[in-house]
Each structure stands twice: as C-alpha cells, then as structure tokens.
Backbone as CSV, one residue per row, in Angstrom:
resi,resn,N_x,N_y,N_z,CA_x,CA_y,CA_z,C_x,C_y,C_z
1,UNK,-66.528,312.965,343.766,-66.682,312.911,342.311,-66.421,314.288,341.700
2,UNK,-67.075,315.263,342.273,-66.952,316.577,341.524,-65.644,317.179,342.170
3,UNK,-64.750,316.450,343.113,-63.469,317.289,343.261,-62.500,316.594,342.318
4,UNK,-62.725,315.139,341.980,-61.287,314.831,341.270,-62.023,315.083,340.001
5,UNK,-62.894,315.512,339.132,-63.052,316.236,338.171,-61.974,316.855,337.031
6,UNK,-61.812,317.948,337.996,-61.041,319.108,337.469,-59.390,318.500,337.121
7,UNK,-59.221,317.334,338.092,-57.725,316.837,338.257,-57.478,315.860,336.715
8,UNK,-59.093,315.117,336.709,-58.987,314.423,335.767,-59.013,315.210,334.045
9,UNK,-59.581,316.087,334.405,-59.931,317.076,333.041,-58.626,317.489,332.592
10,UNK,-57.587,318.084,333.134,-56.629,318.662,333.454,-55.208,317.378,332.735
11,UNK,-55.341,316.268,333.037,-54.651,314.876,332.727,-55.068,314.697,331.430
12,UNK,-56.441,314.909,331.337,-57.249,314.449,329.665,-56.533,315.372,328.757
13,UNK,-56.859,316.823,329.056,-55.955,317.929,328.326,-54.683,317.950,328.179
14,UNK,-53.595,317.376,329.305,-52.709,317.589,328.501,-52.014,316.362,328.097
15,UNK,-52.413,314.950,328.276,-52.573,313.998,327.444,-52.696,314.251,325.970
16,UNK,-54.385,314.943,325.809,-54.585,315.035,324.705,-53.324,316.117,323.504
17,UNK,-53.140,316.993,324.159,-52.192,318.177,324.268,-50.670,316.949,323.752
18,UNK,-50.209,316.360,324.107,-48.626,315.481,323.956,-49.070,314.919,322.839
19,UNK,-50.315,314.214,322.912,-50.864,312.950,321.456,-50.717,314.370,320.089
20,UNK,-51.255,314.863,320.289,-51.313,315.938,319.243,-50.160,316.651,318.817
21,UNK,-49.310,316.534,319.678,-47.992,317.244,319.610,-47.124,316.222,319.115
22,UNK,-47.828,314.934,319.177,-46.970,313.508,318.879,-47.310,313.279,317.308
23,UNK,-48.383,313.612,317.155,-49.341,313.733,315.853,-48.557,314.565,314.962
24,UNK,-48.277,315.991,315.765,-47.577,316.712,314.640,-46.290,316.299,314.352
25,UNK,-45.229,316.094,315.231,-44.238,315.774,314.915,-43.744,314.648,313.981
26,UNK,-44.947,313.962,314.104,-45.113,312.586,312.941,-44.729,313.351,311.674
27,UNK,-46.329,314.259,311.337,-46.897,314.519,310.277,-45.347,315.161,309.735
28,UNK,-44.751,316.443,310.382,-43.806,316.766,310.291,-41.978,315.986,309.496
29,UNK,-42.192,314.971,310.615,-40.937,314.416,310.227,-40.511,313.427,309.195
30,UNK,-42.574,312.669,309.250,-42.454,311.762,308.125,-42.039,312.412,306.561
31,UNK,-42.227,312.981,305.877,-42.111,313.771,305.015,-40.695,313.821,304.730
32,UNK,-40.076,314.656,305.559,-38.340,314.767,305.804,-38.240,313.434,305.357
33,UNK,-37.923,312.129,306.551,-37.174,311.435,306.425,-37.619,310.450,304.948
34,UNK,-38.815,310.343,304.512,-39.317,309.742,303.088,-38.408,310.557,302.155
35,UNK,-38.047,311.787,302.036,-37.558,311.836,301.062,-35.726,312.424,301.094
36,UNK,-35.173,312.254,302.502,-33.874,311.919,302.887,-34.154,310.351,301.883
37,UNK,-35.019,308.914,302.454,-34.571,308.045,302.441,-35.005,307.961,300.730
38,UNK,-35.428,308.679,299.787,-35.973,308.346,298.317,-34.512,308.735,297.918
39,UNK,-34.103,310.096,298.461,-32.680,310.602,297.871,-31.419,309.755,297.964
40,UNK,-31.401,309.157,299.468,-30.780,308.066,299.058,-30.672,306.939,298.240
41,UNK,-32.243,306.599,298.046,-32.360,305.434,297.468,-31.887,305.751,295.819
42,UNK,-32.792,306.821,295.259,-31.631,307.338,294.223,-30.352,307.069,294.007
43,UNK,-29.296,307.879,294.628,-28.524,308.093,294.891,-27.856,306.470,294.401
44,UNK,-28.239,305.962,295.248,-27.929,304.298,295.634,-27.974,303.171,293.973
45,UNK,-29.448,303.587,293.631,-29.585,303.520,292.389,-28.994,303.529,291.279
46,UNK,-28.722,305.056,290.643,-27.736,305.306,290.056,-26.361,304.934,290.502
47,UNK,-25.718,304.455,291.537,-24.887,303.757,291.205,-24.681,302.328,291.121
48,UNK,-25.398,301.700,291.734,-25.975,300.403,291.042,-26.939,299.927,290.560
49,UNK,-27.169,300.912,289.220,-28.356,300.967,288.095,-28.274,299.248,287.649
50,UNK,-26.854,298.738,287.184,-26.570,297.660,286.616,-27.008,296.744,287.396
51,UNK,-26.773,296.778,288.774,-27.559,295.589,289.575,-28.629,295.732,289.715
52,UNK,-29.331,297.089,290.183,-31.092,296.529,290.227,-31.391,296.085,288.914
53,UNK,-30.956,296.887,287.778,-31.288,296.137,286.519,-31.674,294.523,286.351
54,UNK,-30.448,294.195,286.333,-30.071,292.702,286.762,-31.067,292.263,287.633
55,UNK,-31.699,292.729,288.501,-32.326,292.069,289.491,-33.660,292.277,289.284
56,UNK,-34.354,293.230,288.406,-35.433,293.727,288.383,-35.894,292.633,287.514
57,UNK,-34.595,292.228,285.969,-35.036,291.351,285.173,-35.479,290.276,285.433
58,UNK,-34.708,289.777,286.542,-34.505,288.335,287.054,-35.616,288.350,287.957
59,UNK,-36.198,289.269,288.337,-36.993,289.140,289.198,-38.525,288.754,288.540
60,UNK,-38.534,289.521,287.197,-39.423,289.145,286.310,-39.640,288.253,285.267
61,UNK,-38.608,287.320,285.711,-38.390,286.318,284.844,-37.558,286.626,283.292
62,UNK,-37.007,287.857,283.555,-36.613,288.534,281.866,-34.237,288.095,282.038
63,UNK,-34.247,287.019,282.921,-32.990,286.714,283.152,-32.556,285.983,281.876
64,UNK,-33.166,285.388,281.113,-32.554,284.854,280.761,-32.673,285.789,279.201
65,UNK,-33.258,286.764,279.132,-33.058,287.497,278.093,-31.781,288.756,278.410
66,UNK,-31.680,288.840,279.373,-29.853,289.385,280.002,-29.010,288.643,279.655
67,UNK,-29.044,287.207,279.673,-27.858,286.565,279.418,-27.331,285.906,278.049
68,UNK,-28.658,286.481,277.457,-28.522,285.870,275.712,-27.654,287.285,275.398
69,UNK,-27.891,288.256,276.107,-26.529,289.758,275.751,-27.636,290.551,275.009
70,UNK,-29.133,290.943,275.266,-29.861,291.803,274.684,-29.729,293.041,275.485
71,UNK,-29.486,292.731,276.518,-29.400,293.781,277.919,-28.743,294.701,277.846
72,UNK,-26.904,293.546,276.800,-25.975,294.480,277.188,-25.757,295.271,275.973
73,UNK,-25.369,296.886,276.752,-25.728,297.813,275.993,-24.459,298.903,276.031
C-alpha cells in the first residue's frame, strides 16, 4: 500500500496537470474561435442582410407584411 502510493500520487498529478492544461487551452481558444466565428457571421450577414431579413420576418410571422412591399426600401 505505502509503495504504490507515490506511483499513484505521481499519475493523480500529472493527470491533474493535462486536465488543467486542457482547461486552459479551452478557456484560451474558446474566445478566439467565438469571435473568428461572430466575424464571420457578420461578414456573412451583411452580405445577405436581404435574406436574413426575409427570414427573420417570416420567421415572425411579419411575411406577409414583406410582400404587401412595406419592406421594400
């Protein structure tokens, strides 16, 4: 018991040691890629402002006030 101890302590540490290092790299990368993927989504946006438009209306039931031509602008 008290010899595989040290072996097991040693496994716990640097277990714990990778999770934490897994932890940071999260904390790290999430950030980056949220706002790579917002810039795209932008990006994406503005050029098909007219379709999410379209779709945002329709999505809210405001389609058929697009197609009476209040929309169009």
């Amino acid at each position: 018991m008290q010899r595989s101890l040290p072996g097991d302590y040693v496994a716990n540490a640097s277990l714990r040691r990778t999770s934490i290092l897994n932890a940071g790299v999260c904390w790290t990368e999430a950030p980056a890629a949220l706002t790579i993927f917002l810039l795209v989504a932008i990006g994406m946006g503005w050029r098909c402002r007219g379709l999410w438009q379209w779709f945002s209306h329709r999505k809210h039931g405001w389609g058929k006030m697009k197609r009476s031509g209040q929309w169009d602008q």
